[in-house]
C-alpha positions in Angstrom: 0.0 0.0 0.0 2.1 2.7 0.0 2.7 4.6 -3.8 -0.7 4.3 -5.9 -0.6 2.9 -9.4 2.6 1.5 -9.1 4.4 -2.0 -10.1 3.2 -4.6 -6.8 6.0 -5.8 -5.2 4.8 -7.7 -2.0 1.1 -8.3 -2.3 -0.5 -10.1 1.8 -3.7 -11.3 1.4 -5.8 -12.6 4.2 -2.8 -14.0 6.2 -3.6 -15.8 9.6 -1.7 -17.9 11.4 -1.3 -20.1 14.8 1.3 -21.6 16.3 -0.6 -24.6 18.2 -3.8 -22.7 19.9 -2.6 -19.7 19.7 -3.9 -17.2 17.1 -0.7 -14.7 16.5 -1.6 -13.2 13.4 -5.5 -12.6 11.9 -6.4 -11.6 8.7 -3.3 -9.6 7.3 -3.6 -8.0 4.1 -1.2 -4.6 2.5 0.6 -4.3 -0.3 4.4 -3.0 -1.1 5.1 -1.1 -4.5 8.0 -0.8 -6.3 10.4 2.1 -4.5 8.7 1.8 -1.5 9.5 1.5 2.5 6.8 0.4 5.0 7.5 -0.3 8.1 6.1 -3.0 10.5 5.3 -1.1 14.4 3.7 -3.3 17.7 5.0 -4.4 21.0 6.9 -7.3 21.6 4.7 -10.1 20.1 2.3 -8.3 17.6 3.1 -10.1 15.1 5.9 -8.3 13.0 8.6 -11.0 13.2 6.1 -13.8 12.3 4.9 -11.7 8.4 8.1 -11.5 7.8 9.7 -15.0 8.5 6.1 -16.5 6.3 7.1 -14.1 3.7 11.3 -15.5 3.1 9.7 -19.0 3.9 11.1 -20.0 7.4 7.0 -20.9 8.5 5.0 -22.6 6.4 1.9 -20.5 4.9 -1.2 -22.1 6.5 -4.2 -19.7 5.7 -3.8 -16.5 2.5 -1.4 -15.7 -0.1 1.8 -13.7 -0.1 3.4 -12.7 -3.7 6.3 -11.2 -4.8 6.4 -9.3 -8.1 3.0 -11.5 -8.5 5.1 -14.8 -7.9 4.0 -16.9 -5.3 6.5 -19.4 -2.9 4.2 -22.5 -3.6 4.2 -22.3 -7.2 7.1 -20.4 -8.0 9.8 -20.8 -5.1 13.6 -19.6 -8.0 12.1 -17.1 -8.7 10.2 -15.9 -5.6 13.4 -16.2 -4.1 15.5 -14.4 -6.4 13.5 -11.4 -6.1 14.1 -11.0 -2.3 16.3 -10.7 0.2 16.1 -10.6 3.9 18.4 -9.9 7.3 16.5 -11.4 10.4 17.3 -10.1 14.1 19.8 -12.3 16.1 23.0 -13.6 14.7 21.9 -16.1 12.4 22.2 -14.2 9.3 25.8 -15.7 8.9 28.0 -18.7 9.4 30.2 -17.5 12.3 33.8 -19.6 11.3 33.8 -18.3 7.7 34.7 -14.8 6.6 32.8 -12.0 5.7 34.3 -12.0 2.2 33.7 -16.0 2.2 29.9 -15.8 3.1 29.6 -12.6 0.2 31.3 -15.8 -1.8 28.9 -18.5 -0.5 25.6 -16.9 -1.1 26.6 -15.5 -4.2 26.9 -19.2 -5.0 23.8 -19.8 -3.4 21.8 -17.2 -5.7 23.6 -18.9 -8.7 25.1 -15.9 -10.0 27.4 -16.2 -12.7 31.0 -16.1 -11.4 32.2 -13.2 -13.8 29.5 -11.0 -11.7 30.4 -11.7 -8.0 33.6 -10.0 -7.6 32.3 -6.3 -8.9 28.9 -6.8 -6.9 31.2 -7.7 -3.8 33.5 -4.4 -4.2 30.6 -2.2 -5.1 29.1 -3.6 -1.8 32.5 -2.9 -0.2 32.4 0.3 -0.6 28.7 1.4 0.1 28.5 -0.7 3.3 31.8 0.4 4.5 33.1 -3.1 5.2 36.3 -3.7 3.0 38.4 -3.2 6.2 37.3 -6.4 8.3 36.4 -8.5 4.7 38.9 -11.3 6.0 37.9 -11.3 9.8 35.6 -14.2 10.7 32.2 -12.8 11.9 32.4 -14.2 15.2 34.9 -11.8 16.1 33.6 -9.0 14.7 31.0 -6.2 16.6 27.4 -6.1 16.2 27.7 -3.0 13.9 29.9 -5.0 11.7 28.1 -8.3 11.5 24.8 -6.4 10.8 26.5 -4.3 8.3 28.1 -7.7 6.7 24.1 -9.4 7.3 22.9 -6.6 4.9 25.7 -7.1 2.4 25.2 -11.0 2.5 21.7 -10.8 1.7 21.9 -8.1 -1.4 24.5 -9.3 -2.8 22.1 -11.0 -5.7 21.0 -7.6 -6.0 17.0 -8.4 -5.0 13.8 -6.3 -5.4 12.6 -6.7 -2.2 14.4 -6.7 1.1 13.1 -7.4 4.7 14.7 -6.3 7.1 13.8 -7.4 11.0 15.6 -4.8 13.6 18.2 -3.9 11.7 19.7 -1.1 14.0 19.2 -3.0 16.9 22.0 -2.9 19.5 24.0 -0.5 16.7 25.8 2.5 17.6 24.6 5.7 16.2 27.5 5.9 13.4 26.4 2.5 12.2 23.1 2.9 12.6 23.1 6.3 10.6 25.2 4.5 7.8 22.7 2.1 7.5 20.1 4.5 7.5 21.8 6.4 4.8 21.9 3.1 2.3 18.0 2.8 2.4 17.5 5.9 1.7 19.9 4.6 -1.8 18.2 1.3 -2.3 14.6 3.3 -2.1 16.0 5.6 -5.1 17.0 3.1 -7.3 13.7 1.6 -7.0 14.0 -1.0 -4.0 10.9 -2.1 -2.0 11.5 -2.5 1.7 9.6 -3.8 4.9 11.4 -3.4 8.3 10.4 -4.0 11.7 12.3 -1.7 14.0 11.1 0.1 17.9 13.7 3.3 16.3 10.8 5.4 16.0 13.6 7.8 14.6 15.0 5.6 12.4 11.6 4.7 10.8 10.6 8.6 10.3 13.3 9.1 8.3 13.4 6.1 6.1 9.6 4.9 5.3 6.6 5.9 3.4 4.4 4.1 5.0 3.5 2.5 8.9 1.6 -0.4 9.5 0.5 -0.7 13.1 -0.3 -3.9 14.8 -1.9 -4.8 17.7 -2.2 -8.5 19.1 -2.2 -10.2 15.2 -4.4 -7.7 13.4 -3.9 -4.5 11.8 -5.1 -1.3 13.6 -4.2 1.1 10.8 -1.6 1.4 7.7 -0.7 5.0 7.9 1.2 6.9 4.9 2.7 9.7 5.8 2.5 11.8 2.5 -0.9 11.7 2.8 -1.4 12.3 6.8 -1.9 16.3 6.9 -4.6 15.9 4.6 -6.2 13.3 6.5 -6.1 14.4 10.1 -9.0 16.6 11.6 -6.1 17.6 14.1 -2.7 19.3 13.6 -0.2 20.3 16.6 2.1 23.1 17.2 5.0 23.4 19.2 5.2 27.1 20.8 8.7 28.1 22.8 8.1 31.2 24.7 10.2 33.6 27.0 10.1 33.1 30.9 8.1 30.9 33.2 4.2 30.7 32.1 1.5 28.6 33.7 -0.8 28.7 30.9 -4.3 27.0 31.2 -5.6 27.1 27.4 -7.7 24.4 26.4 -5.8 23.4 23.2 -2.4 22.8 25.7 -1.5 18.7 25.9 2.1 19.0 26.7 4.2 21.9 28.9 7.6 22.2 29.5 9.1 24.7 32.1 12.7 25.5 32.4 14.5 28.4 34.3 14.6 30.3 31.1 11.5 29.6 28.6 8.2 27.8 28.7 7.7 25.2 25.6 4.3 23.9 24.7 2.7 21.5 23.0 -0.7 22.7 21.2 -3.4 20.2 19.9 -6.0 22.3 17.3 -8.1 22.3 14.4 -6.6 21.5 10.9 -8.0 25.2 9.8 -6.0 26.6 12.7 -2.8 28.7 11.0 0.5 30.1 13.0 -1.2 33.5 12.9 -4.3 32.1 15.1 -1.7 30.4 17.5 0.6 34.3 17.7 -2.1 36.0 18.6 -3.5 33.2 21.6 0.3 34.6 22.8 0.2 38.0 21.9 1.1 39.4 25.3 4.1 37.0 24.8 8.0 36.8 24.0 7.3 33.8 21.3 11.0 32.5 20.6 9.5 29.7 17.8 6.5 28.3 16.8 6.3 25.5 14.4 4.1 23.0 12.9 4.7 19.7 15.0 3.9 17.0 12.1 2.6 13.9 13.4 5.1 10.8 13.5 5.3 7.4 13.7 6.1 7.5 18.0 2.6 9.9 18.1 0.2 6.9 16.5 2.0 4.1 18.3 1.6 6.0 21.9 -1.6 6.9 20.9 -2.8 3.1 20.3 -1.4 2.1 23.4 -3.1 4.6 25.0 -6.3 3.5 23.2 -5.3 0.0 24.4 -5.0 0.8 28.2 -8.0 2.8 28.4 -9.7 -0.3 27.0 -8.7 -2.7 29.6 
């Protein structure tokens, strides 16, 4: 779901599944288009490492369809597989006692690309991934920002389509983490489709198109953000101003007071402008005043608020 009209990618339809009794996903169905990022959101046990080990095949497909550039796993596995390409969270992506330049090697092999092939995709991957340094260091001995790094490089070096990606700047510092960040932004320019999982609410503002928020196996919402200002009733501001206030105003859902300036948060309708919110502090030393766009971190607290309330 995320670009309209475009080339289908990874098409969920109607995906449920159980592991014994229990019910961990219901009913999943969204789309990915060619060039696009959507990124999975939930707690811990929603459901967003499940979709995507049925999707690379590690769990058998029970109940729905999932297709890949309209090729299905049953029917189709070469060239389902050849279209994708995926780095799970843990430290299973690679074999441990081999070097990183000997698993590039190995699932190159495994991909059956032609030999005349692997050794420019391995320097070009090299270079963008910033790896060439440790190339001959086995990956146990290497940190998690360099295994992760080599995980990524491992599983594009066929040069796939579509690549899922579970937590892939989990327990990264910020220098890897931003690196990685960088490269999808590439792979989404030259036409890559991505799904991540990832609790970086940051991390997933800055890289995707799209959100889909789950909540105990089924979807609650599939939120693009191109389109979000134009679908909200609501908009926020956030207002810095001079000195120590103790405002009251209604449309206030979030203060802030320090020795030297007040900041608020300001919840009002979508017709309200920055002009309507300067003169509310007229009588004020405004410092800023911005539009506060709505993120991914602002729907997730929001349904777990929803969720609390409930119970």
């Amino acid at each position: 779901m995320i670009k309209k009209g475009g080339l289908r990618m990874l098409d969920v339809a109607g995906v449920s599944h159980s592991f014994g009794h229990k019910k961990v996903l219901s009913n999943i169905s969204f789309r990915i288009e060619k060039g696009s990022v959507l990124g999975l959101v939930g707690v811990n046990g929603a459901g967003k490492t499940t979709i995507i080990r049925l999707a690379v095949g590690l769990i058998k497909l029970s109940e729905g369809t999932i297709r890949v550039n309209g090729y299905s796993l049953e029917d189709n596995p070469r060239e389902y597989q050849s279209k994708i390409g995926a780095v799970l969270e843990g430290k299973q992506n690679l074999y441990p006692r081999m070097s990183v330049l000997e698993n590039l090697k190995y699932f190159a092999c495994l991909r059956k690309m032609k030999k005349c092939n692997i050794k420019d995709r391995i320097e070009e991957l090299e270079s963008d991934l910033a790896i060439k340094a440790f190339m001959n260091k086995e990956v146990y001995a290497l940190s998690n920002g360099m295994q992760q790094k080599a995980a990524i490089a491992c599983s594009l070096i066929h040069e796939p389509e579509l690549i899922f990606l579970d937590e892939p700047t989990l327990g990264l510092d910020y220098e890897a983490a931003n690196l990685i960040h960088q490269y999808l932004l590439k792979l989404r320019k030259k036409g890559k489709s991505i799904l991540i999982t990832s609790h970086d609410f940051n991390f997933l503002n800055n890289v995707v198109d799209s959100a889909l928020f789950l909540e105990d196996g089924q979807i609650r919402c599939i939120q693009n953000f191109k389109d979000i200002d134009l679908e909200n009733e609501r908009v926020n501001y956030k207002v810095v101003i001079s000195g120590v206030h103790h405002f009251d105003h209604d449309c206030i859902i979030s203060k802030q007071i320090t020795d030297n300036y007040t900041e608020l948060i300001l919840e009002c309708d979508k017709n309200t402008g920055l002009s309507d919110i300067l003169r509310i502090f007229s009588d004020e030393k405004v410092i800023s005043l911005e539009k506060k766009e709505t993120t991914i971190k602002d729907i997730y607290l929001n349904m777990i608020g929803e969720q609390k309330n409930a119970k």
